[in-house]
LUMGUNU-900188 format. One line per 4 residues: for each residue x, z, y of C-alpha. Coordinates in steps of 0.02 Angstrom, whole numbers, plus 50000, padded with zeros to 5 digits. Each point is the difference from the previous one (the first is absolute). Example, Ala and Ser with C-alpha at 12.3 -4.5 7.8 and 13.67 -1.06 7.14 Angstrom:
! LUMGUNU-900188
50615/50390/49775  50069/49967/50172
***
This chain:
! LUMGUNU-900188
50132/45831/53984  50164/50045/49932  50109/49952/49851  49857/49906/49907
49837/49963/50035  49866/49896/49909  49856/49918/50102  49818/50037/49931
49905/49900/49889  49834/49903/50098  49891/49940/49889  49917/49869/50092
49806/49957/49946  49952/49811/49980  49888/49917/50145  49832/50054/49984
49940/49837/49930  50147/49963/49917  49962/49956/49802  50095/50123/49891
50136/49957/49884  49969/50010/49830  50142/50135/49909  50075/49828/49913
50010/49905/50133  50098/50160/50112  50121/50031/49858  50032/49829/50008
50034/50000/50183  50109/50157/49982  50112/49941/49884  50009/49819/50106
50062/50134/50125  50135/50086/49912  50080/49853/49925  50028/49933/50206
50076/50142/50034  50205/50027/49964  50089/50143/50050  50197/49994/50057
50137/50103/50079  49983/50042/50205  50077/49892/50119  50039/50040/50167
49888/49857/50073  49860/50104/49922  50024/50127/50131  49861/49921/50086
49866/49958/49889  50017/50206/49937  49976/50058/50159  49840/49894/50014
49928/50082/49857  50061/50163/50044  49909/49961/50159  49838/49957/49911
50020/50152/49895  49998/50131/50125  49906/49931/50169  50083/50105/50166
49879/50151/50036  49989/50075/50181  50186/50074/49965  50055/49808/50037
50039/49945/50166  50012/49825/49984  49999/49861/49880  50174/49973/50038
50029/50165/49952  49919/49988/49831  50104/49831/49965  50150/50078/50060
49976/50174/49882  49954/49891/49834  50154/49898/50011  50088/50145/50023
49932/50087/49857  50009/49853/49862  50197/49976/50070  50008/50200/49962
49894/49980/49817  50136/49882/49950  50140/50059/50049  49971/50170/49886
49929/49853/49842  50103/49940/49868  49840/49940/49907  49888/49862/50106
49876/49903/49949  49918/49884/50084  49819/49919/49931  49980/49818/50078
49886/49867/49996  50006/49821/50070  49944/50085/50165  50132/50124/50008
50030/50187/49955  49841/50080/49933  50071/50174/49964  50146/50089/49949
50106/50151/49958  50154/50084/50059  50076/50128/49884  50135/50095/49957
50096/50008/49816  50143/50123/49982  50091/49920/49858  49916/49844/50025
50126/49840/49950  49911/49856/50094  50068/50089/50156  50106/50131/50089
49899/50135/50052  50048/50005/50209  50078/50144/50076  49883/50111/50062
50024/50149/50152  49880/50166/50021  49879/49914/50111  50027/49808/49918
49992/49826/50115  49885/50120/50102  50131/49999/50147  50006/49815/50007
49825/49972/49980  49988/50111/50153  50133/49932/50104  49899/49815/49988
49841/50073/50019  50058/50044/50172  50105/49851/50043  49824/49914/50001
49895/50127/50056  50025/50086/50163  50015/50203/49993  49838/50087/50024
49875/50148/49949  49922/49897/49865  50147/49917/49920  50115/50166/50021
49844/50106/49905  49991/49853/49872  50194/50002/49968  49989/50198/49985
49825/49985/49872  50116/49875/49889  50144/50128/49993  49889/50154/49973
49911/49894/49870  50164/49949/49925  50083/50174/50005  49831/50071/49902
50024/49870/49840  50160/50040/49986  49991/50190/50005  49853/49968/49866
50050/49842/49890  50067/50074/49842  50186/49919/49968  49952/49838/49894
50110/49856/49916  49871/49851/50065  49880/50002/50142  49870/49877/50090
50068/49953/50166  49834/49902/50070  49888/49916/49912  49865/49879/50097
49883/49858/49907  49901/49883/50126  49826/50040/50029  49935/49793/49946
50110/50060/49818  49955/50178/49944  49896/50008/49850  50080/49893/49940
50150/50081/49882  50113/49968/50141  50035/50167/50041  49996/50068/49814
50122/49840/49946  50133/50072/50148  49975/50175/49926  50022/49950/49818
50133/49890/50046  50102/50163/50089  49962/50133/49889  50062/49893/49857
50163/49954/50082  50011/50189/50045  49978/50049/49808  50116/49860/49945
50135/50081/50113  49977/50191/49922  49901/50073/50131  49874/50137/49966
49913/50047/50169  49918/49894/50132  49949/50071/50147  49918/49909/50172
49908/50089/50144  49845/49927/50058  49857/50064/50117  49788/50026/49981
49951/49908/50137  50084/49818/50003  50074/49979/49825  49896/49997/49844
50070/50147/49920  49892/49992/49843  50116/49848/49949  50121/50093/49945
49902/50140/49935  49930/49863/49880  50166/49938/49930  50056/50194/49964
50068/50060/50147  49971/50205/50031  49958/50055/50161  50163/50118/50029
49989/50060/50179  49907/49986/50157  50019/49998/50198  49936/49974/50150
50058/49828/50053  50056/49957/50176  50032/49834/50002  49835/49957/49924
49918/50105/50113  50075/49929/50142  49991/49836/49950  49814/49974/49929
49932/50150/50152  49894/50095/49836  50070/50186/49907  50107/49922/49879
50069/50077/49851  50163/49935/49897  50021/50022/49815  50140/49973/49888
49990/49942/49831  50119/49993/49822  49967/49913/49862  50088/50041/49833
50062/49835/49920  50010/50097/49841  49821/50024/50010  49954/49820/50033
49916/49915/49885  49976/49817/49950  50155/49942/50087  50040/49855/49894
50000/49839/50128  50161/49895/49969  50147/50066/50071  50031/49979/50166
50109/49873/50066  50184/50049/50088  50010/49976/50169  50162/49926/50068
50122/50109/50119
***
């Protein structure tokens, strides 16, 4: 895990005697789609409904003791992904929150950036993570994987004026645009605000790291991950990307709205 991850893509195959859907017909269904989706500023009843997702997104390997645990540790880590955000944005449909994105803008206007220590909301997200969870082997040896992992990035992450915080799309909604409308939607706020450099970590075994190599992103330094590890019970290996945004091209959405204070 870490300072921003981004579930994998499944592509999920029809039923077997399901009739296909002619091209037309998906487009048509696609765009039907988009236009029921809206996308607003994070609210703190959302804290919920993100850890959900994050939940879906990254399934507790052997490292988890309990599902308790696992609850306990997401809502921890979305309340710790906000609190170092000044740029969230939340995708929603009429059933709720479908994705979203938590980033940070240096000179951003829609918001203050929050005042950040050497190790972040990492010592509050630590302190609750224990209030509900009692002391032992496993949750001391995940608490130390998270700090290792966290210690790594920033020894690594080249100094940047935006990053990606965390980054999640539900599993029913990718393939959809979701996750490349959030990205768009960021990295054109980002640009608007004079930033140059974008950097996220990510990881090869529960993230789909080709996402960003897609959109531009250079693969600027590599690790192996602990908290990953730990958490999915498989080698993992984390990797930090930049992207440029003097190199992007075809950046020429509407601008995007301000957010209020």
């Amino acid at each position: 895990m870490g300072t921003a991850l981004f579930p994998c893509h499944f592509d999920v195959l029809p039923p077997p005697f399901a009739p296909m859907m002619p091209e037309r017909e998906e487009k048509i269904l696609d765009s039907i789609d988009k236009a029921t989706i809206s996308y607003r500023e994070y609210q703190p009843r959302d804290l919920s409904a993100c850890a959900r997702l994050a939940e879906e997104a990254w399934p507790p390997g052997p490292g988890m003791v309990s599902k308790k645990q696992e609850a306990s540790g997401m809502r921890g880590y979305m309340t710790y992904s906000v609190g170092v955000a000044n740029w969230t944005d939340m995708a929603c449909t009429s059933e709720g929150v479908v994705g979203f994105l938590f980033g940070r803008i240096d000179n951003y206007s829609g918001a203050p950036l929050p005042k950040r220590s050497l190790l972040g909301e990492l010592p509050t997200f630590i302190r609750s993570f224990f209030i509900e969870n009692r002391m032992t082997p496993r949750s001391i040896s995940f608490t130390w994987s998270l700090l290792l992992t966290e210690l790594k990035v920033k020894l690594r992450i080249p100094k940047s004026d935006a990053s990606i915080e965390m980054f999640i799309v539900s599993s029913k909604h990718r393939g959809k645009g979701v996750g490349s409308e959030l990205m768009d939607r960021f990295l054109r706020a980002a640009k608007e605000s004079g930033a140059s450099l974008v950097t996220v970590y990510t990881d090869n075994m529960m993230s789909n790291w080709q996402f960003y190599e897609k959109r531009g992103f250079k693969k600027v330094g590599t690790f192996h991950d602990n908290i990953t590890s730990h958490y999915s019970g498989l080698d993992s290996k984390g990797i930090i990307f930049a992207l440029q945004l003097s190199e992007r091209k075809g950046m020429v959405s509407p601008s995007t709205p301000k957010r209020p204070n």
